[in-house]
C-alpha positions in Angstrom: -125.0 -38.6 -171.9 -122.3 -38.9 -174.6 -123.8 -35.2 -176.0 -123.3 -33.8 -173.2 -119.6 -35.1 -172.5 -118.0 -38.0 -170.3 -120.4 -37.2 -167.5 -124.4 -36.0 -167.5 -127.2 -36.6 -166.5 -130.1 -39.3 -167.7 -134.0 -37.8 -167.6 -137.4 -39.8 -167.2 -139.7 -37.2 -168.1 -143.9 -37.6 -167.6 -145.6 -35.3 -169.5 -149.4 -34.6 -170.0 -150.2 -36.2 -173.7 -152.6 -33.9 -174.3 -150.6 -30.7 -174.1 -147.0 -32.0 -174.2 -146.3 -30.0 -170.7 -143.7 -31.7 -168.2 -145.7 -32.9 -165.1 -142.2 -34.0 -163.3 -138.8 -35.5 -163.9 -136.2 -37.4 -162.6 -132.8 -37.2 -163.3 -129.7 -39.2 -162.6 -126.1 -38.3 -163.1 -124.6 -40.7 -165.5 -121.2 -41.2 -167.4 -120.6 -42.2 -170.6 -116.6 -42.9 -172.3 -116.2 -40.5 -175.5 -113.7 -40.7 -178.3 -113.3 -43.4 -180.8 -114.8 -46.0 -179.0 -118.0 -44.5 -177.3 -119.8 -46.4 -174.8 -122.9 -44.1 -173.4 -124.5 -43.6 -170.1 -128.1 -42.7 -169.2 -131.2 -44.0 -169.8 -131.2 -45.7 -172.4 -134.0 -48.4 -171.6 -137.6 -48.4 -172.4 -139.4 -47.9 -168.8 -141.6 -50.2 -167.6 -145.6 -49.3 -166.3 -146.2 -51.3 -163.4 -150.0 -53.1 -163.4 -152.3 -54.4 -161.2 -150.8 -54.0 -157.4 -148.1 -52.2 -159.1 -150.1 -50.1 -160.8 -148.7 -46.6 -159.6 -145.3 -47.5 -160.0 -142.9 -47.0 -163.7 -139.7 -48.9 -163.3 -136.7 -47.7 -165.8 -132.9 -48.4 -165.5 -129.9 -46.1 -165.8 -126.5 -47.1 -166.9 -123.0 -46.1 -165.9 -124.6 -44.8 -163.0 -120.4 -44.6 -161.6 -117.0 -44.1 -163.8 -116.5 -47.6 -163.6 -119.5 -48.7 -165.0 -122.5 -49.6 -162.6 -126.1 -49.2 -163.0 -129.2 -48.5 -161.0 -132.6 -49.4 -161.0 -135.2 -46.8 -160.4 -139.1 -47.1 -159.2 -141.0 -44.3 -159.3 -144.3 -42.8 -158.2 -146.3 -42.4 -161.6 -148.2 -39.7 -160.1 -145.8 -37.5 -158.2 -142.5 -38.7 -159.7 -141.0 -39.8 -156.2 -138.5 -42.4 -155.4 -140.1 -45.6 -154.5 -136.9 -47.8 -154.1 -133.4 -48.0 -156.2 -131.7 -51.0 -156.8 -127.6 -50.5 -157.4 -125.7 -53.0 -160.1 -122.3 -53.7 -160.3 -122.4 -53.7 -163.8 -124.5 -51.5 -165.5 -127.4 -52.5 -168.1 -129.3 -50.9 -171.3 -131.7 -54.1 -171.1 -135.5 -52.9 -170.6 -136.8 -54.9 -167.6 -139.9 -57.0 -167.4 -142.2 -58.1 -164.9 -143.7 -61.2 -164.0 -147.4 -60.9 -161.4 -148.4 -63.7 -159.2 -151.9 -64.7 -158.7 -152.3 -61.9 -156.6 -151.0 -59.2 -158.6 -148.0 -58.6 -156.8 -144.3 -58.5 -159.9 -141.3 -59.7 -159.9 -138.8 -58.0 -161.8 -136.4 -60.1 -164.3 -133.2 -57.4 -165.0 -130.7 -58.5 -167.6 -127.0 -56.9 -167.2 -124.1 -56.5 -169.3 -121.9 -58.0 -167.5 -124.1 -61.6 -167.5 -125.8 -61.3 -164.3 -129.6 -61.7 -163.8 -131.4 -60.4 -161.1 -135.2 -60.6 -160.1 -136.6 -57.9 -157.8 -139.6 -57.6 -155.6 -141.1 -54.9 -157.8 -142.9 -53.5 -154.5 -140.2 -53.1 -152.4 -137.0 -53.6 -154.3 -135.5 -56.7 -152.3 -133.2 -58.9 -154.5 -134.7 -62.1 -154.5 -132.1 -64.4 -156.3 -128.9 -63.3 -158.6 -126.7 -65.5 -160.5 -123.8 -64.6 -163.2 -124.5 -66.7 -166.2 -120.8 -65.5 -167.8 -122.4 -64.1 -170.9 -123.4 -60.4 -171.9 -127.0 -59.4 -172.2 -128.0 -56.6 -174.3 -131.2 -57.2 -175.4 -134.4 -57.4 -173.6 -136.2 -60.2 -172.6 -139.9 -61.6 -173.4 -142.2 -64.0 -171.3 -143.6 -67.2 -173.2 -146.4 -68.8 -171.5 -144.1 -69.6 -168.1 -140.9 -69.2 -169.8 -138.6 -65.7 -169.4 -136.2 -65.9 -173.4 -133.4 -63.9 -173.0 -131.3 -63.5 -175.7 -127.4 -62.7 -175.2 -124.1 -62.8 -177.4 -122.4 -65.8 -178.7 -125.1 -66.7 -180.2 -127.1 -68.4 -177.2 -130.9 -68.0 -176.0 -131.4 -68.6 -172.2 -134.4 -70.1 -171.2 -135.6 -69.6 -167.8 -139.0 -71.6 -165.8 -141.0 -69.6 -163.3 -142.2 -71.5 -160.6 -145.3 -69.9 -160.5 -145.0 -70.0 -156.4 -144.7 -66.7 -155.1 -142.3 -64.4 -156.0 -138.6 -66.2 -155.4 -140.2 -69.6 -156.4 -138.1 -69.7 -159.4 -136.6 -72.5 -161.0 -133.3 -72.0 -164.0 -132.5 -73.9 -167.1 -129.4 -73.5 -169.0 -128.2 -72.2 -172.4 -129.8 -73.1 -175.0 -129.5 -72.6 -178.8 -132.4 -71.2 -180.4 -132.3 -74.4 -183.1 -132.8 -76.9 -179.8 -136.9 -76.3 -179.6 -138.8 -78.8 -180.5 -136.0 -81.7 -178.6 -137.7 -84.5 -177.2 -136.8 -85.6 -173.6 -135.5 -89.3 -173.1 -136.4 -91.8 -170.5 -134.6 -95.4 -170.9 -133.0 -98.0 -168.2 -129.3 -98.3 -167.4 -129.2 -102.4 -166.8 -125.7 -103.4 -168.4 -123.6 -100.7 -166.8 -120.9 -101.4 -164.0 -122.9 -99.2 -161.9 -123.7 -101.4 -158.4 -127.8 -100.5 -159.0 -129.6 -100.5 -162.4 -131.3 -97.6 -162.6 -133.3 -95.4 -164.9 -132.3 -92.3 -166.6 -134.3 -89.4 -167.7 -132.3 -86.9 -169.9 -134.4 -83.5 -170.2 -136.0 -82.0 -173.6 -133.0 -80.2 -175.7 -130.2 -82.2 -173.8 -128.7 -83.4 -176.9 -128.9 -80.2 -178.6 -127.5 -77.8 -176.1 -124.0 -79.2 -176.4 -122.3 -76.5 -174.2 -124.8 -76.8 -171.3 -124.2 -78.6 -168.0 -127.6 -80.2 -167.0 -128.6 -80.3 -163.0 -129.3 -84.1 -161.6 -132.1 -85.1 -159.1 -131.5 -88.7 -157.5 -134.7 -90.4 -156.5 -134.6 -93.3 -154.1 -138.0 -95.3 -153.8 -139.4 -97.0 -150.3 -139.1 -100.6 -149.5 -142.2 -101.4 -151.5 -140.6 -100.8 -155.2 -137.7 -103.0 -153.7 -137.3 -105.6 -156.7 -135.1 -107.0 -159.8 -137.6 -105.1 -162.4 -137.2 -101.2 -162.9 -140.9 -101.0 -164.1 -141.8 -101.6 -160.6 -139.9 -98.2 -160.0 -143.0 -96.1 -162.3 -145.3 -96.4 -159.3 -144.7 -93.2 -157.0 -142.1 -90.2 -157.0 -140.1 -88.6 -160.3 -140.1 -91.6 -162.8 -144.4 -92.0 -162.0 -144.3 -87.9 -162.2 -142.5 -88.3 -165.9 -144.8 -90.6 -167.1 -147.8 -88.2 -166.0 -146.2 -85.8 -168.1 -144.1 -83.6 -166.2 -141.1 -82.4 -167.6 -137.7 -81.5 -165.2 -135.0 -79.4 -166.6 -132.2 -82.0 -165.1 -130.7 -85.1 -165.2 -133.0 -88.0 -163.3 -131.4 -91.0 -161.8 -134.0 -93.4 -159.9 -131.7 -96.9 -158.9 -133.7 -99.5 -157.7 -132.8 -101.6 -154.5 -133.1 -105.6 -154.5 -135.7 -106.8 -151.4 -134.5 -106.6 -148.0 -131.4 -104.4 -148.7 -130.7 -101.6 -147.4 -129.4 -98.3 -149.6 -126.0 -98.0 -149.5 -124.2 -94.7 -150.1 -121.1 -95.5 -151.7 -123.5 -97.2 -154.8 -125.9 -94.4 -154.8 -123.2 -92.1 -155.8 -121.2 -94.8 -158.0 -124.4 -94.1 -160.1 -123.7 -90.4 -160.3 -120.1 -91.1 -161.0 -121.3 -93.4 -164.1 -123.4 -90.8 -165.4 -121.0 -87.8 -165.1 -118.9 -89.5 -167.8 -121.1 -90.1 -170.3 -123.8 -86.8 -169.5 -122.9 -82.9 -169.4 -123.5 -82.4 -165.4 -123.8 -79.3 -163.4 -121.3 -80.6 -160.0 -122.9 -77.7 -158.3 -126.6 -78.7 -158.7 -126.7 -82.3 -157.9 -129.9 -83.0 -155.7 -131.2 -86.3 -154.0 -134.5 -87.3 -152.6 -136.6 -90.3 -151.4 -139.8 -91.5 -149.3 -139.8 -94.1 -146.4 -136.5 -96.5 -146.8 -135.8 -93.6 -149.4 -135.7 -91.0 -147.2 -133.2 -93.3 -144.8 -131.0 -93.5 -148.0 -131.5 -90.1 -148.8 -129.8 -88.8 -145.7 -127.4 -91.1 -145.1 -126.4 -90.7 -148.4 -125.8 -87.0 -148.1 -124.7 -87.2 -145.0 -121.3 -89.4 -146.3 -121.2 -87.2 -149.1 -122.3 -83.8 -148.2 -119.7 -81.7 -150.4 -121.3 -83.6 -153.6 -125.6 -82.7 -152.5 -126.7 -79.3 -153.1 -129.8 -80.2 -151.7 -132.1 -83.3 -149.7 -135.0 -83.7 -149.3 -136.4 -86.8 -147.1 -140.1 -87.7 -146.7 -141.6 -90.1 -143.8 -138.2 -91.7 -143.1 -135.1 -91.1 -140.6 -131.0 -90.7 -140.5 -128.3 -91.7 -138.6 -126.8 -89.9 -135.8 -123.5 -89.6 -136.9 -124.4 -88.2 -140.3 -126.2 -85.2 -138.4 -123.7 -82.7 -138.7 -122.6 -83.6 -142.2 -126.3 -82.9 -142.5 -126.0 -79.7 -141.2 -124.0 -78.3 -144.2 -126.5 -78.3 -147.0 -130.0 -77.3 -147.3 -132.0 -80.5 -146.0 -136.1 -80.9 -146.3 -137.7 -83.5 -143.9 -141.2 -84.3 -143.7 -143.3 -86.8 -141.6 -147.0 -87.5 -140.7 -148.2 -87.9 -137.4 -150.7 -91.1 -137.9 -147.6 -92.5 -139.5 -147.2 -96.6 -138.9 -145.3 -97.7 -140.6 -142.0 -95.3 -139.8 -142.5 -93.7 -136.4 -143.1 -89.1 -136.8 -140.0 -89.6 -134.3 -137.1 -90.9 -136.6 -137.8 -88.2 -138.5 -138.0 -85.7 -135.9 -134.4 -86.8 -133.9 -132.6 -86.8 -137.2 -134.4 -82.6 -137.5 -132.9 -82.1 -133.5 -129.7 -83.3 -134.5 -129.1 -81.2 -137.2 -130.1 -78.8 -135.5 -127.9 -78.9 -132.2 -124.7 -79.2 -135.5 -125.2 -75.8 -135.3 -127.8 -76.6 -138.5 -129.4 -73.1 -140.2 -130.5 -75.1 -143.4 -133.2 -77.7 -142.4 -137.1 -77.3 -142.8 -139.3 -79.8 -141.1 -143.0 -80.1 -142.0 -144.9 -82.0 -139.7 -148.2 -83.3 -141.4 -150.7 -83.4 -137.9 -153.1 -85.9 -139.4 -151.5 -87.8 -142.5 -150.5 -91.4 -142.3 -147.3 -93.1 -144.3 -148.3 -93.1 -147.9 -149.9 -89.8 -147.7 -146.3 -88.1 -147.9 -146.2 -89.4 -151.8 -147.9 -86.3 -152.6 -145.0 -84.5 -152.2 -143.8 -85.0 -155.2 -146.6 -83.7 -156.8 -145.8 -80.4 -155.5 -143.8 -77.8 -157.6 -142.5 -76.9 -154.2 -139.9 -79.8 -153.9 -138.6 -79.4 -157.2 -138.5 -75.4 -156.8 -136.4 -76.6 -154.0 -134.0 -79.5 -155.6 -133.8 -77.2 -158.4 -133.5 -73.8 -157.1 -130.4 -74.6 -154.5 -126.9 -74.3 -155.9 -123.3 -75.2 -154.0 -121.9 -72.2 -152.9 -125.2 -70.2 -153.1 -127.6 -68.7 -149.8 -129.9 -71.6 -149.2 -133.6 -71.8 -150.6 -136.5 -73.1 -148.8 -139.9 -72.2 -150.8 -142.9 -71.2 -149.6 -145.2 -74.6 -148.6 -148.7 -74.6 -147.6 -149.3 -77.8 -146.5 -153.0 -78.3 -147.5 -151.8 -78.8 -150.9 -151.4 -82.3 -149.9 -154.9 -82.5 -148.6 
């Protein structure tokens, strides 16, 4: 747009490859700032050809679609050249976009902008899924590595972002990281000798100790009354720390604290075990998650429930809360989930907990109710990419997140 002054107009032009005639175009007014410094407006992306569902559909971006710098996404009919949707930024972007498919075909559109926010797109129907401002400025396009999106941006960082791989906004983020960090081995070892009231174990992620800048999200895990003990190994048998040692790998802190027999978990030492960590690790205060099974699930929530400004998210499985801590509850994005043929905790502790919550006036709790699934059957849960799509995926101050959940996949 700079050649043709401080306002023009970007083109996408289809023509016939065979004889070099224009089949359509679109156009879109554009500005661009001339003189010394010139910063141009227009098109200057490469467009994107949608595939399989998306297969009549070419996606491109104009920039400085407005004097003060915003940017638009276009779809458009490959055939006829017809809008399809538009998509308006703030702040405008040169970045060619990319798009992700799910099992059945259907994208989702990962759009870099200059100003540092990403956004990802239903590429059907133009919906924003999920945006976030990473406070950085992206100017190069990104590339998808196995289930990893790399984008590249100055300052010399390289974000690294893991897909879900659960429909289209199950999406999880990492932070910054510098391209020297590959290769970092993750870290599992026990916290015994600490003033912290539990010992616990700690898992730091791969490339902790070589992002240096980045604050790292934190999942707690509380364990039932079974791995009640004096001996952390005891701890391996079920939920994150057994999911580590099958060979998962989180991007976040892990803290799993370990209750001595008969007792009770008691919130004020759950989060003096944050507290310990936050000194000595680089934490993310607004991604701090907590989950737990049976007696877990009781700590879970009344641990959130005295401490709901410090949770992002809970998630509670086959276990129960206190009335009191229902409307604390009803600030934060809460997952509870119980089995019917349970016998060991009652389906209704679970369930009054989910009622209260809900009478506080409570938008962010999901309750799934297993019909035919007894106590230990709820284990599986944290086998599912689902709960950590939703520990991971919630942020303080953000909309709340509840993925999509079939609940076979515990069959």
């Amino acid at each position: 747009v700079d050649k043709q002054g401080s306002k023009g107009f970007g083109y996408l032009r289809k023509l016939n490859a065979l004889t070099g005639k224009e089949v359509w175009h679109f156009e879109r007014e554009c500005y661009s700032s001339v003189g010394v410094k010139v910063n141009n407006g227009g098109m200057l992306c490469t467009p994107l050809l949608g595939k399989k569902q998306a297969a009549n559909i070419v996606y491109t971006i104009f920039s400085r679609t407005t004097i003060n710098g915003a940017g638009e996404l276009v779809a458009l009919n490959k055939e006829t050249g017809t809008v399809v949707f538009k998509v308006p930024f703030k702040q405008y972007s040169w970045v060619s976009p990319i798009a992700l498919y799910d099992k059945n075909g259907y994208p989702t559109l990962f759009v870099p902008t200059v100003g540092g926010v990403i956004y990802l797109i239903d590429g059907m129907n133009g919906s924003v899924l999920y945006s976030e401002d990473f406070g950085c400025t992206f100017e190069s396009s990104p590339i998808a590595w196995g289930n990893r999106i790399i984008q590249p941006a100055r300052g010399n960082k390289i974000f690294s972002f893991i897909l879900g791989m659960k429909k289209l906004i199950a999406l999880l983020f990492c932070c910054a990281f510098f391209a020297i960090s590959f290769g970092q081995k993750s870290k599992l070892f026990k916290v015994e000798n600490s003033k912290a009231p539990y010992h616990y174990w700690c898992y730091e992620p791969e490339n902790y100790n070589a992002q240096k800048d980045s604050a790292w999200p934190v999942i707690v895990f509380l364990h039932g009354r079974s791995l009640s003990g004096t001996n952390l190994e005891v701890v391996r048998s079920y939920g994150l720390i057994h999911e580590l040692d099958k060979g998962r790998n989180f991007p976040a802190i892990i803290i799993a604290p370990q209750v001595k027999p008969g007792e009770s978990w008691e919130p004020s030492k759950v989060v003096a075990c944050i507290s310990e960590i936050q000194k000595n690790h680089r934490i993310d205060s607004t991604r701090i998650s907590i989950a737990g099974m049976s007696l877990g699930g009781y700590g879970t929530l009344h641990t959130a429930g005295n401490y709901p400004e410090l949770f992002c998210a809970a998630a509670a499985f086959c276990g129960g809360g206190k009335a009191k801590d229902a409307c604390n509850l009803s600030t934060i994005p809460v997952w509870v989930a119980h089995g019917k043929k349970d016998r060991a905790v009652p389906f209704g502790e679970s369930y009054e907990i989910v009622e209260r919550i809900k009478s506080c006036d409570g938008q962010n709790v999901k309750f799934t109710v297993f019909e035919t699934h007894d106590h230990g059957a709820l284990e599986r849960m944290f086998r599912t990419e689902e709960l950590y799509d939703f520990l991971l995926t919630n942020k303080k101050g953000k909309p709340t997140y509840f993925p999509p959940f079939n609940k076979k996949s515990l069959n």
